[in-house]
N, C-alpha and C positions, 0 to 999 in steps of 0.2 A: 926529355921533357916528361914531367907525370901528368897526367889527365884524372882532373875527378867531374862527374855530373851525378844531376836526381833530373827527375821529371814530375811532374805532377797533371794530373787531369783535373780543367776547374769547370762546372759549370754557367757559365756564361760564353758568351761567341767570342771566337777568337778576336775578331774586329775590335771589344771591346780590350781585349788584353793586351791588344799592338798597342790601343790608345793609350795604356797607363803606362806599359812597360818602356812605350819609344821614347816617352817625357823623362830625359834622362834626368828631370828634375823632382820626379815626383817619388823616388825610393822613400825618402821620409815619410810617406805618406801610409805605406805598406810593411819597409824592412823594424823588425822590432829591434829597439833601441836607438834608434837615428831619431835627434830630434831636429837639423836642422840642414838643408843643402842648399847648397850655392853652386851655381853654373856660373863659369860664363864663357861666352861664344853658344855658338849654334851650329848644329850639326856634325859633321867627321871634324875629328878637332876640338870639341867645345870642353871643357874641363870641371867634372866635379866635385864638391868636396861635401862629403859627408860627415857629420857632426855627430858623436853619439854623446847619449847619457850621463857617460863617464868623462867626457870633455876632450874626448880621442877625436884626431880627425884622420880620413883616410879622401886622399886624392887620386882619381881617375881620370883618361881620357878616351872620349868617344871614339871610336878606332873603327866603326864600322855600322850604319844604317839602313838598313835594306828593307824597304816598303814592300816590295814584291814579294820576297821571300819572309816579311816578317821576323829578321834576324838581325839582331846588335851584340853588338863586342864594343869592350872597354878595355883599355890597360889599368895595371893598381900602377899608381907612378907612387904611392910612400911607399918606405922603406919597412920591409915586411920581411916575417921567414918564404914569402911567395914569389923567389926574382923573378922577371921577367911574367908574368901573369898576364896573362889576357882570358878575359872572363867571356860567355857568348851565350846569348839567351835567341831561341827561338820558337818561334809561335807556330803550331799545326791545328788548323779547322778537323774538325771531329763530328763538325755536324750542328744543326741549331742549337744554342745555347751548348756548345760544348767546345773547349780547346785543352791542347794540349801544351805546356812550357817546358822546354829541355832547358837546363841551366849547366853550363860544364864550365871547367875551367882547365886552361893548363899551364904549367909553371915550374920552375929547377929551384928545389928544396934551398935554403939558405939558412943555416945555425941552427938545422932542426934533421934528427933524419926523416930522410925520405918516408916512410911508414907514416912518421907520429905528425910531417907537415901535408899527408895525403888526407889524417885522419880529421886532420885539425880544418883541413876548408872542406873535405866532406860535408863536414857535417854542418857549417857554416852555410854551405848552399842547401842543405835539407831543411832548414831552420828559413833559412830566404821561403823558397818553395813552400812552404807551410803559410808562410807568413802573408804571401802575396796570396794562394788561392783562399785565406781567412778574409784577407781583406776586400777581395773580388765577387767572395759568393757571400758579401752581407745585405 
């Protein structure tokens, strides 16, 4: 399996970044280019599909919630150069008005080498990361 993550430091309380990031419905709301997401079910389990700009959809399943630890995982269930992908975002308190989001993911290259499919969600999750602490410290 290959692993890539970023992390970013945002200001605002972590409490506040469990509340956006655990609404596994609210990515549209933060990931640039997603204009439309559809859940459905609730909780471990619940399935979502994100719509972008281009008219792409990519489906995931909620594979993991953890209120305590402030940590979710998802599977990509489309058909991706990413098999088997399970993506995992968690949340570290840093202190009043401050948290930290690790975002990794791991996954077995598929019609891409290994390299060019590490580089290719790299940066994917560094563009996430960006995208959520823009949306969070406005």
């Amino acid at each position: 399996m290959t692993q890539v993550s970023c992390a970013t430091t945002i200001a605002v309380s972590s409490e506040v970044v469990w509340q956006v990031i655990s609404n596994f419905g609210t990515a549209c709301q933060y990931l640039v280019g997603v204009v439309v997401c559809m859940v459905e079910g609730e909780g471990v389990g619940a399935q979502g599909a994100l719509t972008s700009t281009d008219g792409s959809t990519i489906v995931e399943r909620l594979e993991e919630l953890d209120k305590v630890t402030r940590r979710l995982s998802y599977a990509l269930l489309t058909d991706t150069p990413f098999r088997g992908c399970l993506t995992t975002m968690q949340v570290h308190d840093l202190g009043p008005n401050q948290a930290k989001v690790e975002w990794s993911a791991t996954f077995e290259a598929d019609g891409l080498p290994v390299d060019e499919a590490r580089e290719m969600l790299k940066g994917a999750l560094e563009a996430n990361c960006i995208a959520l602490k823009q949306f969070l410290e406005r």
